[in-house]
C-alpha positions as CSV (number, residue, x, y, z in Angstrom):
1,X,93.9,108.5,105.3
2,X,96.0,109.4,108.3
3,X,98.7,107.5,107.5
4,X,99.1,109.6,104.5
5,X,98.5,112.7,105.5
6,X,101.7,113.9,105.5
7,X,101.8,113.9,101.8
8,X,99.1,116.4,101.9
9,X,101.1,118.5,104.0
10,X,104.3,118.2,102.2
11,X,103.4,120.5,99.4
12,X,105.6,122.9,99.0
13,X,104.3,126.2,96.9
14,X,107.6,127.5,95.9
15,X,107.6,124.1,93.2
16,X,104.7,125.5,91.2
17,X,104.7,128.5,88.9
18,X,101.0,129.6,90.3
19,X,100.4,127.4,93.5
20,X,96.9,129.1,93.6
21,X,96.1,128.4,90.4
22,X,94.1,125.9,88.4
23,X,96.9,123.6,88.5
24,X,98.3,124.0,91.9
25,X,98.0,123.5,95.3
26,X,94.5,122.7,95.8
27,X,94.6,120.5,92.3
28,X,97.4,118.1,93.7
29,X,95.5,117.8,96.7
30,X,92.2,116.8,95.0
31,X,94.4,114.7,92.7
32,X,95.9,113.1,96.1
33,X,92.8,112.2,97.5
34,X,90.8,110.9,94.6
35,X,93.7,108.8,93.9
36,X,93.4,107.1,97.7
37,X,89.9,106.6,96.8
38,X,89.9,104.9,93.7
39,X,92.5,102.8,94.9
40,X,90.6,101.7,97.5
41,X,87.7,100.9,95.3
42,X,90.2,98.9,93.3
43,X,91.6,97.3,96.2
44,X,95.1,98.5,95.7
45,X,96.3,97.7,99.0
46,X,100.0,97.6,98.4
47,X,102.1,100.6,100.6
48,X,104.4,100.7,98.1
49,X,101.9,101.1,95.3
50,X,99.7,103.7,97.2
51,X,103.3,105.7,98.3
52,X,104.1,105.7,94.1
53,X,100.7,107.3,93.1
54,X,101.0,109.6,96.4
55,X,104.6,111.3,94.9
56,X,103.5,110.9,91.3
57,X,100.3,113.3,92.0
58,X,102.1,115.6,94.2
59,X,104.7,116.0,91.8
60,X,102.7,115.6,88.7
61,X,102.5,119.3,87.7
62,X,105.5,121.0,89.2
63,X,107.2,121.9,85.6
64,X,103.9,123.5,84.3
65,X,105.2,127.2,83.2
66,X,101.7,128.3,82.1
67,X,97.8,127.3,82.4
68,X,97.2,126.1,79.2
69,X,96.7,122.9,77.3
70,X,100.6,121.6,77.3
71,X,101.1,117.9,76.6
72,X,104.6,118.1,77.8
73,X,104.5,119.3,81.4
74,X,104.7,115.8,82.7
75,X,108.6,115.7,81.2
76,X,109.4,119.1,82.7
77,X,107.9,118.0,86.0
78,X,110.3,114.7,86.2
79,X,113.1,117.1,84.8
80,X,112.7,119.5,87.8
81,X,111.7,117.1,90.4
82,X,115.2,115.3,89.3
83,X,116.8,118.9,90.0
84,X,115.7,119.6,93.7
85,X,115.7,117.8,96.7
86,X,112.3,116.5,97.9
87,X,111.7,113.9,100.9
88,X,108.8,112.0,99.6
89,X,110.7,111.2,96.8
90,X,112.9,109.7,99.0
91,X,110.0,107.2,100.6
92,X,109.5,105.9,96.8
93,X,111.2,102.6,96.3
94,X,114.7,102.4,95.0
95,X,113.0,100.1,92.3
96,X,110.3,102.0,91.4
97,X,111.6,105.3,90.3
98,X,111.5,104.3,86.7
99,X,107.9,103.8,87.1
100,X,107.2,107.1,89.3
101,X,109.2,108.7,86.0
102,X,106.8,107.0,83.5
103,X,103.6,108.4,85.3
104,X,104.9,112.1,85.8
105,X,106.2,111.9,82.8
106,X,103.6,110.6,80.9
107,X,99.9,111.3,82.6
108,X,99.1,114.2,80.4
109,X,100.2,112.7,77.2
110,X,97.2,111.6,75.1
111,X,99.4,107.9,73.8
112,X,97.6,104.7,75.1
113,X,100.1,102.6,77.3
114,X,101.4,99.9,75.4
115,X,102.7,102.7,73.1
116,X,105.0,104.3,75.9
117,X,106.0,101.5,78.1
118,X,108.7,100.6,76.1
119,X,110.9,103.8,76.7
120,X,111.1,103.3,80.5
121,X,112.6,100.1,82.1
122,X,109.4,98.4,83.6
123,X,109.9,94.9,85.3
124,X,106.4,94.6,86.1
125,X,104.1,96.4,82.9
126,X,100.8,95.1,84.8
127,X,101.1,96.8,87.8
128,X,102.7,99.6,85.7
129,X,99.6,100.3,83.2
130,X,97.4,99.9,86.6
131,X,99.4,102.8,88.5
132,X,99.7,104.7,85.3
133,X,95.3,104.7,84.8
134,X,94.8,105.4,88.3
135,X,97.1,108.5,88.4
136,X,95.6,109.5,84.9
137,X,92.2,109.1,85.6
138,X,92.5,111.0,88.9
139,X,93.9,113.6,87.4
140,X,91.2,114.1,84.4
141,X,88.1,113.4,87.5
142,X,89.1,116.7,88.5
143,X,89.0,118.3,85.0
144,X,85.9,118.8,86.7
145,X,87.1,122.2,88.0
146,X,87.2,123.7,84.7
147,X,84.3,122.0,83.1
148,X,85.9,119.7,81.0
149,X,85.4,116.4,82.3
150,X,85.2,113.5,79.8
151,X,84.0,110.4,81.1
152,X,84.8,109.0,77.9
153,X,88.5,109.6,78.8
154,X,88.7,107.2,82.1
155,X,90.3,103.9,82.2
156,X,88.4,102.2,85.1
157,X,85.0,102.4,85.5
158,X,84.7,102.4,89.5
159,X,86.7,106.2,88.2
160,X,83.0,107.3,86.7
161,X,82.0,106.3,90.6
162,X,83.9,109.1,91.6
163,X,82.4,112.0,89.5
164,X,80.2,112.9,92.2
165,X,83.2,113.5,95.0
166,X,85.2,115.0,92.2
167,X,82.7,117.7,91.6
168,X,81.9,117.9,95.6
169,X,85.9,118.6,96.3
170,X,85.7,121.2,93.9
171,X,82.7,123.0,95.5
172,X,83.7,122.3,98.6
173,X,87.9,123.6,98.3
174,X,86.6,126.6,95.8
């Protein structure tokens, strides 16, 4: 956790349209941290890996221009991440940036995996659709925060382990 608390500090306000909102500040960092959880229960070990989901959840919802339900957001978050100059997505791999693009882009779009992999130049679609679920899932855990958390909706199932310090970061940051 130390080792990557610099992501946590690294958000900058001024990239979100409400940074107090439901989808700002304290949303990336619940995002952040569930996502370092649930790859520890999966046993993602990898730096590389663990720095990818890092940047992907602290940029995940940077092109948001409203609250609501928008499908979209993840494309307008890689649009204006591509626009500005940010230092952790420096620390992404050179390799990987296709793959950081697919999971902004692409983790609030309600399209299975296989259905979108094909638009983005993935060498390895394994690791790819892993990354991609972890992300996604830690994002809808804390849908929790607004009451509208479908289990249903999670990929892995050590995620439904995580309900419980989903609802306890809400509690506890709210």
């Amino acid at each position: 956790m130390y080792e990557y608390s610099a992501y946590f500090n690294s958000i900058e306000k001024e990239l979100f349209f409400d940074p107090n909102g439901v989808h700002g500040i304290t949303h990336t960092k619940r995002v952040m941290l569930l996502a370092l959880f649930l790859m520890r229960y999966l046993n993602i070990e990898d730096k590389s890996d663990i720095i990818l989901v890092l940047v992907a959840a602290l940029y995940h919802d940077i092109g948001r221009t409203h609250n609501r339900v928008d499908y979209n957001h993840g494309i307008l978050s890689w649009k204006k991440l591509m626009q500005i100059e940010v230092s952790k997505l420096r620390e992404v791999d050179p390799n990987d940036l296709e793959l950081a693009k697919l999971l902004i882009e692409n983790h609030c779009r309600l399209v299975e995996f296989h259905t979108l992999v094909d638009e983005y130049n993935i060498n390895d679609i394994n690791r790819a659709k892993l990354l991609f679920n972890v992300l996604r899932d830690c994002d809808i855990l804390d849908r929790i925060r607004i009451g509208n958390l479908d289990s249903l909706q999670l990929y892995f199932n050590k995620s439904k382990e995580l309900i419980l310090l989903a609802k306890h970061l809400v509690y506890k940051h709210t």
